[in-house]
TIDO-562084 format. One record per residue (C-alpha): x, y, z. Coordinates in steps of 0.2 Angstrom, whole numbers, plus 5000, padded with zeros to 4 digits. Layout:
// residues N
XYZ;...
// end
This chain:
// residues 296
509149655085;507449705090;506149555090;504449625077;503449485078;503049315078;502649185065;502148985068;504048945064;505049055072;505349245076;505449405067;506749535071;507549695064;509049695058;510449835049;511549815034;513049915035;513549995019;514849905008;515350075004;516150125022;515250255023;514350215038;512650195030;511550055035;509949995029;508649915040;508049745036;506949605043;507649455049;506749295051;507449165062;506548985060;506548865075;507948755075;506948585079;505948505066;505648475049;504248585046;505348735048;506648675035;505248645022;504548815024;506448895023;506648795006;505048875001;505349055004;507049004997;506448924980;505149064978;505749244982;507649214976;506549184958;505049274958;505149484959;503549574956;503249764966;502049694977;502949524982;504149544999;506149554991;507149434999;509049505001;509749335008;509849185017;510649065027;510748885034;512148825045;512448675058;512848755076;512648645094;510948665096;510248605077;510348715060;510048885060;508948965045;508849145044;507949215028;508249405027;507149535018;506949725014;505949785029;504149855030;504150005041;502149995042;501949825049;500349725041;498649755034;497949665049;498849785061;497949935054;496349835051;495849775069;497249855081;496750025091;498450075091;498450125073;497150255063;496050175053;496550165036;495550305023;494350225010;495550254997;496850175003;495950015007;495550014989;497350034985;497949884994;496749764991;497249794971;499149794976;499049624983;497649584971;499049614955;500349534966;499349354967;498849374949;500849374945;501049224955;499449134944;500049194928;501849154926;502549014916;502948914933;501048944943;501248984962;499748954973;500149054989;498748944999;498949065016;498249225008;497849325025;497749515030;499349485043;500349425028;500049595018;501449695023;501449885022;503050005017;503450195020;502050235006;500850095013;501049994996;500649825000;501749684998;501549475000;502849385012;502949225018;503049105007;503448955016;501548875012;501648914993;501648764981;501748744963;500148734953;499848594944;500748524928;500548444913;498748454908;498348424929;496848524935;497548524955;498748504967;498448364980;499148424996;498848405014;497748545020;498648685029;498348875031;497448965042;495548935050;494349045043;495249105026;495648915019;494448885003;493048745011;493448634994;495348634997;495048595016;493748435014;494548354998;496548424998;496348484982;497248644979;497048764964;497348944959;495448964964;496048914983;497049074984;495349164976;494249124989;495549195003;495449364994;493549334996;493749345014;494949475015;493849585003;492749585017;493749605031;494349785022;492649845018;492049775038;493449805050;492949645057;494049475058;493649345049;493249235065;492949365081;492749235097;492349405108;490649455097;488749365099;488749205093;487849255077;489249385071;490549275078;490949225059;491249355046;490549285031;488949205040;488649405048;488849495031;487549375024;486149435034;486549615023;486349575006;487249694995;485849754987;484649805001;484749955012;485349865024;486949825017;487849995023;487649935040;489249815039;490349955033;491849975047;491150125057;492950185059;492750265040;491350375048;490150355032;491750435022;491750305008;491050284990;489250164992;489350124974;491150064975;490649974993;489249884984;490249824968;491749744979;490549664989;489749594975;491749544967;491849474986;490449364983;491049284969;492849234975;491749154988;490849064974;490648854983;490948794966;492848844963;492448874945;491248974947;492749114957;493549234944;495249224941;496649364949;496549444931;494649474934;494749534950;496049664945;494949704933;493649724945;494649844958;495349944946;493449994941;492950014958;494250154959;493850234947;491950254953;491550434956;490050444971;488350494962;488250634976;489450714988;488250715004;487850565018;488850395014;489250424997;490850495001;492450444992;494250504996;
// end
């Protein structure tokens, strides 16, 4: 097996299944090997677990199997799932050694996962992901975009219950500021992370970038001083679309961005609305064909 990546509880490697024709056929996976030590790692098993062996949607990761067994050195938890030949939106967002993604597709994804969060919200059991990132956006031979791991998800509230109290967990810099002082976690918690991925397709810039001036070093504090509605607003665009991009469709997702990012969590629409809102933006045709007001 060939080690892929790396994850806070364990490793990632690809894997083959051969055929149970005979036929010699074998179809690559993705396995997942979680650290043998602790409890953390067995809770985050049993989530991906409980989750994927139930929920199927096109742009949700399918889990093909799973195991847990004792050996000399702890239990061993292996989860194993279809494999995502073109790695994660965060690869093709910030890493040099792949082309930057075309305008179009951006668009594509971000409405991909957009419907695939709006599944989890809407069903009759709610899932709240609560680690909504771009490296947990994973891309297949066609680039569709697909959720995966789901060992932070959580149940929404029951019974008439307006929120999950948890202990705050995710990831600096995409966790909703309610969720993170009060421990208080709703749909809306999920919201605010597309927020700042929203952002980080239309920039090209991470959500914390340690490397920059002090005064870009956060995304969301950077993009502030361009407000959407000023000239000055195509000058956070990722330079790597070379202007080829549509400034209407730019403008209204940074608007949608906006509101995701809403402080008051009722304020943030819901997945629905933000399908909604992306679905639109596609189909925006530029209001002329020269300078930025490109659309592919």
């Amino acid at each position: 097996m060939n080690k892929i990546g790396e994850g806070g509880f364990g490793s990632v490697y690809k894997g083959f299944l051969r055929s149970p024709d005979g036929d010699g056929a074998r179809t690559p996976v993705a396995i997942k090997k979680l650290n043998q030590k602790g409890m953390q790692g067995h809770k985050q098993w049993q989530a991906e677990v409980q989750f994927l062996a139930v929920f199927e949607h096109p742009n949700l990761v399918k889990l093909l199997g799973y195991c847990a067994k004792d050996s000399e050195r702890g239990i061993e938890r292996l989860l194993v799932y279809e494999f995502m030949p073109n790695k994660s939106l965060e690869d093709h967002l910030f890493s040099r050694a792949h082309p930057a993604l075309p305008w179009r597709l951006r668009l594509q994804i971000a409405l991909g996962v957009a419907r695939g969060l709006a599944y989890l919200h809407g069903g009759e059991v709610q899932v709240i992901y609560r680690d909504f990132k771009a490296s947990n956006v994973l891309l297949d031979q066609e680039f569709r975009p697909k959720l995966s791991d789901f060992g932070l998800a959580r149940e929404g509230p029951t019974a008439g219950r307006t929120h999950v109290t948890t202990a705050v967990v995710g990831t600096y810099g995409y966790a909703a500021p309610d969720y993170i002082e009060t421990g208080h976690l709703t749909t809306k918690s999920d919201v605010w992370s597309f927020g700042v991925v929203l952002y980080e397709i239309l920039t090209g810039r991470r959500s914390l970038e340690r490397n920059h001036p002090s005064n870009e070093r956060k995304l969301l504090d950077w993009v502030r001083q361009f407000p959407v509605d000023t000239k000055k607003f195509i000058m956070i665009m990722d330079p790597k679309l070379k202007g080829v991009f549509s400034l209407d469709a730019a403008r209204r997702i940074a608007k949608l961005a906006d509101k995701c990012l809403s402080k008051n969590p009722k304020e943030r629409p819901t997945m629905n609305e933000v399908v909604e809102c992306l679905e639109s933006a596609m189909q925006m045709e530029p209001k002329n064909r020269g300078g930025n007001n490109l659309q592919m």
